[in-house]
N, C-alpha and C positions, 0 to 999 in steps of 0.2 A: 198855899199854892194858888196863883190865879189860875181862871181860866184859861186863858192864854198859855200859862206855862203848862197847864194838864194838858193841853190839845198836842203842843211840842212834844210833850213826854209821849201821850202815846202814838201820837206818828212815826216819830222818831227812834222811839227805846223798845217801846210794847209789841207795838206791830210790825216796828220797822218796814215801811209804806211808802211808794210813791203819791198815792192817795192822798189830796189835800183836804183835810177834814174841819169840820166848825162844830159848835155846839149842836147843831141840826141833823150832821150828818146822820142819815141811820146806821147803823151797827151793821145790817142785813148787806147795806150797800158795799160795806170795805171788805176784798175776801180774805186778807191777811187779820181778820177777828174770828176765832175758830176759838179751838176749846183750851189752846194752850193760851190764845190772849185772852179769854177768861180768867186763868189763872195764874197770868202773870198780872193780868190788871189789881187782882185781889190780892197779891204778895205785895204791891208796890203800894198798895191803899194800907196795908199795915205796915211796913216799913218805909217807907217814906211820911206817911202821913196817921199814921199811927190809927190807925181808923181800922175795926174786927167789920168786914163787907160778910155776906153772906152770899152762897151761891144763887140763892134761888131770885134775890134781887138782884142781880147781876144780867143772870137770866130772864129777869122780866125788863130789864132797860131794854129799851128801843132804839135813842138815841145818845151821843158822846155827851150831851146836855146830861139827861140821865143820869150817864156813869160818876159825873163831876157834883150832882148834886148828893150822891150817897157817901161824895167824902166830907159831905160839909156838917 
């Protein structure tokens, strides 16, 4: 998945957000990232992209960059 497409997905599917988000955005700044988009970010990182995320890394991203680099 590019980054481009991860960015779609979670504006679109994760957080479903009017918020236009880039690799930069902080997490802090979008309010639709709460604890349910935690864990839907980390069901979609193993099923769509087959990748075991953990929460506490999850937890320490900062940024959508962040989230993108723990599926690579």
């Amino acid at each position: 998945m590019s980054e481009q497409e991860f960015l779609t997905k979670m504006k679109e599917d994760i957080l479903d957000t009017e918020t236009d988000i880039d690799a930069g955005t902080e997490l802090a700044s979008v309010e639709e990232w709460d604890s349910l988009g935690v864990v839907d970010f980390i069901a979609m990182a193993n099923t769509v992209c087959g990748k075991k995320v953990k929460r506490d890394d999850v937890n320490a991203a900062k940024t959508f960059g962040d989230l993108y680099a723990l599926l690579k």
